[in-house]
N, C-alpha and C positions, 0 to 999 in steps of 0.2 A: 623272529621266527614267523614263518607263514601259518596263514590260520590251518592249511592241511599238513601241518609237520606234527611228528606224535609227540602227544604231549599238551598240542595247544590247546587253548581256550581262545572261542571265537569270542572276537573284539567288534564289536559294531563301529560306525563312525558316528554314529550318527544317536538318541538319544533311547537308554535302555526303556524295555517294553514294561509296561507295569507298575504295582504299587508296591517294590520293597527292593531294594539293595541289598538282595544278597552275598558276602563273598563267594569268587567261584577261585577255585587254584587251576594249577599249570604247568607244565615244564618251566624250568627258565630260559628263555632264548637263548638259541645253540650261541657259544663260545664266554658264554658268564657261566658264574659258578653259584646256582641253587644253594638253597640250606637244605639244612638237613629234613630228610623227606618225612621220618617221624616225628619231627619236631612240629612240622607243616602241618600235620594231620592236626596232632592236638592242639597248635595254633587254630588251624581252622575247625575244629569240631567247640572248643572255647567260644569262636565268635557266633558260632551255627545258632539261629534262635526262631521260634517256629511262628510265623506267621499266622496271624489271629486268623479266625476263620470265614470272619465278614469279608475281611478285601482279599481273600485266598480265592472264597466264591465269588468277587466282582472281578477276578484276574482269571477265573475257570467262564466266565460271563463274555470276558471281554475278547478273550484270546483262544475262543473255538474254535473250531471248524465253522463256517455256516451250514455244512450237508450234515453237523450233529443237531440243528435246530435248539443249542441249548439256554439260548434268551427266551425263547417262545415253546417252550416245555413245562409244561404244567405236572410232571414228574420231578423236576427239578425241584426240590424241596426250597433251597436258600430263597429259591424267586418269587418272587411275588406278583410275575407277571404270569395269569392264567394262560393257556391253549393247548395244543395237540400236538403230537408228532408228526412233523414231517418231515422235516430234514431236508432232503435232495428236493428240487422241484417234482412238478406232474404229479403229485399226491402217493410216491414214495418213499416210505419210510428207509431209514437210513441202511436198519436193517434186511428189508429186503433185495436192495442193492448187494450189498456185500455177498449175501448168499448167492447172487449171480441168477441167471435165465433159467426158471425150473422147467420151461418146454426146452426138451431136445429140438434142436433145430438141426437138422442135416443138412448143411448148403456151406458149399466154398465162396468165398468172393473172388469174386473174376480175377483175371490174371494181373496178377503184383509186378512192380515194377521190376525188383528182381529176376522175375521167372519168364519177362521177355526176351524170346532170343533173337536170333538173327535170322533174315534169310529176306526172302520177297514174299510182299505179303498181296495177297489176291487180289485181283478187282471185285472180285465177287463182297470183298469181306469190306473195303471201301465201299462199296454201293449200300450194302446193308449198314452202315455206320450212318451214313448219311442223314436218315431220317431222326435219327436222334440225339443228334449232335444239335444242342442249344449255345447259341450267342448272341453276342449282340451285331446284327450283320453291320452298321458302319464301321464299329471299330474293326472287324473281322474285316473287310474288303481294304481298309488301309495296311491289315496287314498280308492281305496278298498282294497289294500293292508293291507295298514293301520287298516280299520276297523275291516278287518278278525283276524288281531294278537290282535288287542284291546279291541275287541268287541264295544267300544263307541268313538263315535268321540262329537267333538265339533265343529262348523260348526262358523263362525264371518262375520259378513260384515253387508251392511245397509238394509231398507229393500227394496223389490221388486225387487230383484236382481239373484233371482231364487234357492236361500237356499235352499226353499221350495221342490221344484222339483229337486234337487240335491243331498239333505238327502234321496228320493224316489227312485230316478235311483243309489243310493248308496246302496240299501237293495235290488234293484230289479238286480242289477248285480251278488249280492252273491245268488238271489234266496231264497231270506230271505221272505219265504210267509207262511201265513199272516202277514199283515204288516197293526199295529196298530197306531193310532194318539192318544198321550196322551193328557190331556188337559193340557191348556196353562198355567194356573196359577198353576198349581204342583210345589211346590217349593221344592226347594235342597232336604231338611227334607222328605220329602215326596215321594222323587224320590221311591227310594230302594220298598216301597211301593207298590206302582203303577206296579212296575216293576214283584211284586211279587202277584200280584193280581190273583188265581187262575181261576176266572170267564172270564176274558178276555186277557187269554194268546196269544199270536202271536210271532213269530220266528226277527219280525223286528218295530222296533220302532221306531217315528218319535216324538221328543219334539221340537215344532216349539214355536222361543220366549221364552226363560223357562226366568219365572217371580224373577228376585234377586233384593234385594237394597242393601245399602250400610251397614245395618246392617245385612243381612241375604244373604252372597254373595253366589254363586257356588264353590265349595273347594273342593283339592285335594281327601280328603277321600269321599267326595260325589261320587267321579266319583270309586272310587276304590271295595265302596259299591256296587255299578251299574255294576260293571266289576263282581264281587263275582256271584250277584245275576244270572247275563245274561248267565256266566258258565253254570251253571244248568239246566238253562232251552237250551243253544247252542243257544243263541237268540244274536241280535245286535242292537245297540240304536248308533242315530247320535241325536243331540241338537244340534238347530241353537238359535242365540245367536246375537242380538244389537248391535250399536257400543257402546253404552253407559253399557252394561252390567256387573253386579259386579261381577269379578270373584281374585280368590286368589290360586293362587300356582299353578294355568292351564293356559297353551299354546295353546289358542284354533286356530284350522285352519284358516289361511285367505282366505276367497271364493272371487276369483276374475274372474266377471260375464262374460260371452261371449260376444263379439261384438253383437249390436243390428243389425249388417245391415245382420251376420251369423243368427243368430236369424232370422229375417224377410224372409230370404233365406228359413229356413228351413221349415216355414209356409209354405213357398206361395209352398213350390215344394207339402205339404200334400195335399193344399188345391185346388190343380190348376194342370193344365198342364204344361210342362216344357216351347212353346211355349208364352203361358200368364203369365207365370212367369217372364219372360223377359222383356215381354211388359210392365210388373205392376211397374217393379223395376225400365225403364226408364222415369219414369213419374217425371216432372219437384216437383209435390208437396214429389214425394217418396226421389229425394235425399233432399228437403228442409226438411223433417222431420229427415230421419240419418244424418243430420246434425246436429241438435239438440241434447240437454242431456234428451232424453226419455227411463225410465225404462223400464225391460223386458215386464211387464204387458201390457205395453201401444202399446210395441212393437207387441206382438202378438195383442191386439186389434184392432190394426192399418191394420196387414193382413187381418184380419175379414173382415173390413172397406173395403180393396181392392176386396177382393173376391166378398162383395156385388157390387163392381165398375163394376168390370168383368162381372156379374150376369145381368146387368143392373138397380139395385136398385136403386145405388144412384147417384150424378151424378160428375164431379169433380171437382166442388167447395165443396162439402161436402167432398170429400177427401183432399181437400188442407187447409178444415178449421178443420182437426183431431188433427193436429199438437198444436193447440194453445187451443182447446177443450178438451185436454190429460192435459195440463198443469193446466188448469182452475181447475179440477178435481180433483188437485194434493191440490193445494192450498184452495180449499174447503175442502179439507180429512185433512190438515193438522190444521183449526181452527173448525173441530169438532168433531177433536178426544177429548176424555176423558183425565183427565188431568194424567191418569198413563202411555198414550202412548205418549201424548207430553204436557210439565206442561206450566205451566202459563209462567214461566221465560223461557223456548226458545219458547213460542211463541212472547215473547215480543222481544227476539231476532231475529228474522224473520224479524217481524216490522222491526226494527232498520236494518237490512242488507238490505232492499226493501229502505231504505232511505239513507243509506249510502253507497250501490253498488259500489264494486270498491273503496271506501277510507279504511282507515287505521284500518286493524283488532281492533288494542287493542282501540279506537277510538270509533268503532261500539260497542263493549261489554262491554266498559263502558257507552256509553249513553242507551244501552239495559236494563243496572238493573236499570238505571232510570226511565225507560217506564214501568217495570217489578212493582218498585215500587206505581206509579200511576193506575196501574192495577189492582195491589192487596189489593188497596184503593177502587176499586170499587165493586172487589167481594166481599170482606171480610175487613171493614175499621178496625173491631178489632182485625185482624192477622196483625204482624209483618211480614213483607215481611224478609224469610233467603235466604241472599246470602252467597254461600259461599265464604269465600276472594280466596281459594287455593283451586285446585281439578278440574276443569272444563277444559276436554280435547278439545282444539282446533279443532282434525283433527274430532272426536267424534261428537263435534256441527256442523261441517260444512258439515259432512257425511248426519248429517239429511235435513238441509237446501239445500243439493245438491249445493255446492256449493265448491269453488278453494281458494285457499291462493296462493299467489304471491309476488316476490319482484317488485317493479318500484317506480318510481321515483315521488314526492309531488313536486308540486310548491309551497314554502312559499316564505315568504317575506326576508328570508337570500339564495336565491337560494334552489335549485334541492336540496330535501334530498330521498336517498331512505327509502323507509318503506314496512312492510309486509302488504298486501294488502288480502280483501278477498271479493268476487263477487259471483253474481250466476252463475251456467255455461250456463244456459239460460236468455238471458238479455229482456228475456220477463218478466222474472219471477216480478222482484220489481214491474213494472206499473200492474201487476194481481193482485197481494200480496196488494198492497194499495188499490185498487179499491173495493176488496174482504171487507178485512176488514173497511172502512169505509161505503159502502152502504148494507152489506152483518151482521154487526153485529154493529148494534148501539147503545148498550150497551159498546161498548169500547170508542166510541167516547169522552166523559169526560173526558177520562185517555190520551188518542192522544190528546188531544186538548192543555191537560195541559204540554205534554209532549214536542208540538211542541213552546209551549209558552217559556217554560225553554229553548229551542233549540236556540231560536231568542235573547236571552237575553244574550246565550254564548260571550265569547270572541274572539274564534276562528270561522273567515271567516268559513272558511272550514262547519261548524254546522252550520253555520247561513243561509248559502247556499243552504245546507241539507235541514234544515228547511223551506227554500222558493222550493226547488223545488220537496217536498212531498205535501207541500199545493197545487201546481199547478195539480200536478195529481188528487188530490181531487177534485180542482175547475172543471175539466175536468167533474169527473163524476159527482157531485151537487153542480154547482155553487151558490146557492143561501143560503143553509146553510154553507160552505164553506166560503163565504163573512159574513154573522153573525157573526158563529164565530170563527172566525180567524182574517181574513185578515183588515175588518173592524175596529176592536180593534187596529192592528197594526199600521195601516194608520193616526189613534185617537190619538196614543200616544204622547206625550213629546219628546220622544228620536227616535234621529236619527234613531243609530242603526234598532230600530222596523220598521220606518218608510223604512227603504232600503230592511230588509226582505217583507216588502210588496210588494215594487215595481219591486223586483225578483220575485218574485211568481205571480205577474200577469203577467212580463213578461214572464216566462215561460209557463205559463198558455194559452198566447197565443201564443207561437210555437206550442204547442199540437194543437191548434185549438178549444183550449174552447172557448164558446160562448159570446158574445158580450163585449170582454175585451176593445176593440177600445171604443165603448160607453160607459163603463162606466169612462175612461180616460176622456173623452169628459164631462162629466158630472158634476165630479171633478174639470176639470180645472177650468170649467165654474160658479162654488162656489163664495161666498163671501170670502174677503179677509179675513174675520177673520177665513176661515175654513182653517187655516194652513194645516195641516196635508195632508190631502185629497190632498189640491192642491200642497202639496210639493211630495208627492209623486205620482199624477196625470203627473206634471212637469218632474220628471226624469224620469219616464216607458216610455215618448214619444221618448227620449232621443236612448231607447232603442230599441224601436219598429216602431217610426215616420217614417220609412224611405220607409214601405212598401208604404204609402202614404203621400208624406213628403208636398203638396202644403197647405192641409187640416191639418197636423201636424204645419206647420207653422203659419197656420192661428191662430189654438189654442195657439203658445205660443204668439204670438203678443197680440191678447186679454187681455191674462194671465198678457200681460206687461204693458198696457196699464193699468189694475187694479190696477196695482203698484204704478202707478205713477198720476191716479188719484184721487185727494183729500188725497195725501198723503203728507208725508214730504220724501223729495230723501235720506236726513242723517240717514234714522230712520234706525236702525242695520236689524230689521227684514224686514223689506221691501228692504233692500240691500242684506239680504241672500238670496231672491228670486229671486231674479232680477239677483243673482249670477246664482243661480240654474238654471235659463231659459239660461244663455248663454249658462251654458254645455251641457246642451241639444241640443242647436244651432251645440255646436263643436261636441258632437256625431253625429250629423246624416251630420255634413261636411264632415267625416270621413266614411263614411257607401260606403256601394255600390250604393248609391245613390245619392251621395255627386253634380255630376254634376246638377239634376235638384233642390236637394237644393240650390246650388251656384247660378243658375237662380231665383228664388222663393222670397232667399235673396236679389238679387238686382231689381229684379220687383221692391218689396215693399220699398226699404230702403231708399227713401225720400218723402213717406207720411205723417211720423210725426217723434216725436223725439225718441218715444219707439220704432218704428224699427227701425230705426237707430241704436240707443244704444244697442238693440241686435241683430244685427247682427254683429256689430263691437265686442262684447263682444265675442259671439262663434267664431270669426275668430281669435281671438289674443287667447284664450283658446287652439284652434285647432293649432296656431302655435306654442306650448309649445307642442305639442306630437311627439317623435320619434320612429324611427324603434325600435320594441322589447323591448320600454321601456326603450334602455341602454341611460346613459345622454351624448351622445356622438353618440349616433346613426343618421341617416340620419335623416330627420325633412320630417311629411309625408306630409305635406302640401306644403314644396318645393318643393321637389319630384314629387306630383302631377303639379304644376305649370309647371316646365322642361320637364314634359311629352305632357304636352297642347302646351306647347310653341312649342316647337318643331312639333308638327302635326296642328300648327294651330288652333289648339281648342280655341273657344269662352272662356273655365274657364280661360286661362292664362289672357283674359283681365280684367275676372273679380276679377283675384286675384287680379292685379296689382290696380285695383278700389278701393277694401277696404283697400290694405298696405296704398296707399295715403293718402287716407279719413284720417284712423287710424293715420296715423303722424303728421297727417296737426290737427286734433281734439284734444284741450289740455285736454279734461277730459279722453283722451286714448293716448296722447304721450308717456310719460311716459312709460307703460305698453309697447307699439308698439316700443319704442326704447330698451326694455330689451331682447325681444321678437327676433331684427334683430341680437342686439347683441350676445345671446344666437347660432343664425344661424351663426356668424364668428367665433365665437371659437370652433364650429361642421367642420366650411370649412378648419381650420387652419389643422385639421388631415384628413380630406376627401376629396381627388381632384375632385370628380364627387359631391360633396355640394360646392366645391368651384367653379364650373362652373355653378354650375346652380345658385346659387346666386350672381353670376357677373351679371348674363342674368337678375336677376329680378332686380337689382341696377340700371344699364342700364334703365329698363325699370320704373322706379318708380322715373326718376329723368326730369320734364318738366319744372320747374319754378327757377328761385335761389335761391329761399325760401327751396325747397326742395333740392336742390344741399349742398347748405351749412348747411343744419341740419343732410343728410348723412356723408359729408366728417367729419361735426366737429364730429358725431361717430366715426367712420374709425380714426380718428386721436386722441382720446382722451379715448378710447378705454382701456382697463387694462388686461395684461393676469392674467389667471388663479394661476400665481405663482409670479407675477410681475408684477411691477409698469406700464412699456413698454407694446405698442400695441400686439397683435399676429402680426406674418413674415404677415401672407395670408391679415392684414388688408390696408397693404400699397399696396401689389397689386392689392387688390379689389379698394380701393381709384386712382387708376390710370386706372382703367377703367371706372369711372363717366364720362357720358359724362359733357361738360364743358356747363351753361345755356347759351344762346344769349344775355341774357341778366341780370346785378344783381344790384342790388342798394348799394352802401356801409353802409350803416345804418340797415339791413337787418340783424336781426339774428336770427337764429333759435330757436324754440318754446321747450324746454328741460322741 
């Protein structure tokens, strides 16, 4: 079965994204015979198991967006890396992108390649062209050269890129006047024709676009026809031409466009004085726009823009909001074009790059014909969506979508692989592109909805990631159909999996700054125990986000515990995965930038009753199982933190030393708390800075005999990693216990 047949689940070739192997199901490939689909379900709801919260957050870490800024989010609870939001480049937040240009701009951009017609175009309007037409004049005079011995060139590149005006100053150099625009859909057959048309002869000709497909391309003898005919008359013909264009046995020119800021230059000196020319180009919003990937078009509308600045028209927030109101216009032109100038299938690729930004080309274009095929379910359910398997140029599709291939580097779960990679060059572009398309055309919505559903159900992180943080953009622009239908469903589900894409899409939904994600976390939590879902993934988004407010976050998970454990049984499996759930949420946000006034918060509360107790003690021994970078041998970041306290005095190092005790002294967590220290000496055994700072906490965690003799008989009883014997560092550690004052010989420790 092809990855776009219903049913399917996309197959990579290549190595899944991420840290866990999820099952994902499927149709079975047409002409075998599936089992039974009930059967399937509770087969696959049996294997469903929920991904701990640490590598869920380094799989939300790893497989963002970059325009969500969520490594370098200091909102980000799980992270430990401090900073600010910014998201997109140029110092805008992600969400103010989304919300679009808040100054009205009233200006069209010049005429679209579409809206060129036919007919003879003036000297007058060639003369006025001239002055601002930027190139590079060697390469430009070989190609008048060119045309003078050819008579016909053929012109390539994407559009907006000044073909247009380039095939113009190419007939207006030779003085090829009158100089006629044929129409656009003159196909090959027809040139010779056209060409020959006695009624509307002219010396120079312009085919802008010439309309080929793949059955009817542009061919050698077409053009050789064209050469014959132009003889005749002493006339010259340039054809500009797509990147997608069918052409056979022709080497058309590749037009490679002037720099936009020469461009902009050569505006402002027509339009302005050379003085205000100056001024116009040092303006903080003029280098923030050529910095950007802005076509020629947009480029000259942009001087327009200034000249009215100059003028005093407008004023310079309207010039600083041109930049991101160019792009807006970009992306409305590209979902209402007709389907002969961009078809259903790259628009559904589009989609798919605004979601998958930045991850792996062949990745994107295979979940694309998925989205391509729920799309074509909506316009037409009785056409067959044709992909083709071979034939779809890369550099071609990505020319339209304005857009880069690159190598670098994937984090999976076997280590760094690199992959070719493909992105917009404006990383504004994905949070427009989604916002466009779901409040801008809500007839597609069905087809996204259904698309992002297949996405959540993939196997590979990597998509599932995707998938939660296009919903966030969505949720950003309408939250409240967004929650229908999507997220809600999610949260409802059975299976894990769903339930984790949800709880990444509302968390990243509130980095954006969507509206009242805190509340409805709150709202969740606060459910009946039977509303699993809800409040399982209420429970872990706090995990993620609690930290902004972590006294108020903590309050909710106590509650949340106290529900657990009342009028329940403590053995019952499902009330123990909860109760699971709430600690790592404890150890996420121990772990956050916020970790100190949680560690205060934690011990305010933790002998009110037994549920806090029990979780706090849970997320402290959770949090003790996490090392630097994830390696299992890395420094322990909960030590680490302790040695830093310790050393300045800090209040946390007593409160560590509070819950180690507690922890070892409480037999429903010894156990755990003695695997947890031990885990820390065979870290100190290769690390001499974990072997000092866990002398200092041994030291410090040893007041009673009770506790002396349950540490040493670790320390002594101990196994390394490859043998029977203690590790070397466990006998040194054991000689720095101080000795109790006093011990009872009947005394032995709680194992």
């Amino acid at each position: 079965m092809s990855a776009d047949a219903p049913g399917a689940q996309p197959v990579g070739s290549g190595p899944q994204q991420g840290g866990d192997k999820e099952p994902h199901g499927g149709a079975p490939p047409s002409g075998t015979e599936g089992p039974d689909p009930e059967g399937a379900r509770e087969e696959e709801e049996e294997r469903d198991r929920p991904q701990d919260a640490w590598s869920a957050r380094r799989d939300l870490v790893d497989h963002s967006p970059r325009a969500m800024g969520v490594g370098s989010n200091s909102r980000f609870g799980g992270s430990l890396v401090a900073g600010d939001q910014h998201g997109v480049s140029g110092g805008l937040v992600a969400g103010d992108v989304i919300m679009g240009s808040k100054t009205e701009i009233v200006y069209q951009f010049g005429i679209t390649a579409a809206s060129h017609g036919s007919g003879e175009v003036p000297q007058s309007t060639l003369d006025r062209l001239a002055p601002y037409f930027v190139t590079d004049e060697g390469v430009f005079e070989s190609l008048v050269a060119r045309l003078r011995a050819e008579r016909v060139v053929v012109l390539a590149g994407p559009h907006f890129t000044g073909r247009r005006t380039a095939a113009l100053m190419l007939l207006h150099r030779l003085q090829a006047s009158p100089v006629r625009i044929l129409v656009r859909d003159t196909s090959p057959a027809q040139l010779v024709q056209q060409l020959g048309d006695k009624e509307h002869r002219a010396k120079g000709y312009v085919l802008c676009d010439l309309t080929t497909r793949r059955d009817e391309p542009l061919r050698e003898p077409h053009l050789l026809a064209a050469r014959a005919q132009l003889a005749k008359e002493d006339a010259y013909l340039v054809i500009t031409v797509g990147p997608t264009a069918a052409l056979e046995d022709i080497t058309p020119v590749a037009w490679n466009p002037p720099g936009a800021d020469d461009v902009l230059k050569a505006h402002l000196r027509e339009l302005t004085d050379e003085a205000t020319s100056h001024r116009l180009l040092a303006l903080p919003a003029v280098r923030e726009f050529l910095g950007r990937d802005h076509q020629l078009r947009e480029v000259e509308a942009f001087a327009k823009q200034l000249k009215r600045y100059a003028d005093g028209e407008v004023d310079e927030a309207q010039v600083a909001a041109f930049s991101l109101f160019s792009l807006e216009s970009q992306v409305q032109e590209w979902f209402e074009e007709d389907e002969e100038r961009v078809p259903l299938r790259d628009k559904a690729f589009l989609v798919a790059l605004a979601a998958f930004d930045g991850g792996p080309y062949a990745l994107t274009a295979e979940l694309s014909d998925v989205l391509y095929n729920f799309l074509q379910n909506t316009a037409d359910s009785g056409l067959q969506p044709q992909v083709p398997v071979f034939g779809t140029h890369i550099g071609k599709r990505l020319q339209l979508a304005r857009a880069k291939l690159y190598q670098e580097e994937e984090n999976t779960e076997w280590g760094p692989v690199v992959q070719s990679k493909a992105a917009f060059r404006d990383d504004r572009v994905s949070l427009v592109l989604l916002r466009e398309v779901w409040t801008g055309h809500p007839s597609a919505r069905p087809a996204l909805v259904d698309w992002l559903r297949r996405l959540a159900d993939d196997g590979r992180p990597l998509v599932r990631t995707r998938a939660a943080s296009t919903v966030a953009v969505l949720a950003y622009t309408d939250l409240p159909s967004t929650m229908a239908l999507i997220v809600e469903r999610w949260a409802d589900s059975r299976l894990f999996r769903h339930r984790l894409v949800a709880v990444n899409a509302l968390t990243l939904a509130h980095l954006l700054d969507a509206p009242n994600i805190p509340h409805i976390l709150d709202d969740w939590c606060g459910l009946d125990v039977e509303e699993v879902g809800r409040r399982w993934v209420a429970i872990r988004a706090y995990g993620l986000i609690g930290a902004e407010q972590p006294e108020r976050t903590l309050a909710a998970l106590r509650a949340a515990v106290r529900k657990e454990y009342a009028g329940t049984d403590e053995e019952n499996d499902l009330n123990q995965l909860m109760i699971g759930q709430l600690a790592q949420s404890v150890e996420m946000l121990l772990l956050s930038p916020a970790r100190d006034r949680v560690l205060a918060e934690l011990l305010a509360k933790f002998d009110d009753d037994r549920p806090a107790h029990v979780l706090a003690l849970g997320g402290f021994l959770s949090a003790c199982a996490r090392n630097q970078d994830g390696e299992r041998y890395g420094r322990p970041l909960l030590l680490d933190w302790y040695a830093t306290s310790a050393e300045c005095g800090d209040p946390a190092a007593d409160g560590i030393t509070r819950l180690w005790r507690t922890a070892l002294a409480d037999r429903q967590h010894t156990r755990e708390a003695l695997r947890a220290l031990g885990a820390w000496v065979h870290i100190a055994d290769r690390d001499p800075a974990t072997e000092w700072a866990l002398a200092s906490l041994l030291r410090a965690l040893v007041t009673t005999p009770a506790e002396h003799q349950r540490l040493s008989h670790l320390l002594r009883t101990l196994r390394g990693d490859d043998s029977a014997d203690p590790p070397d560092v466990a006998a040194r550690l054991l000689a720095v216990l101080p000795a109790p004052d006093t011990a009872h010989p009947s005394l032995q420790p709680t194992l």
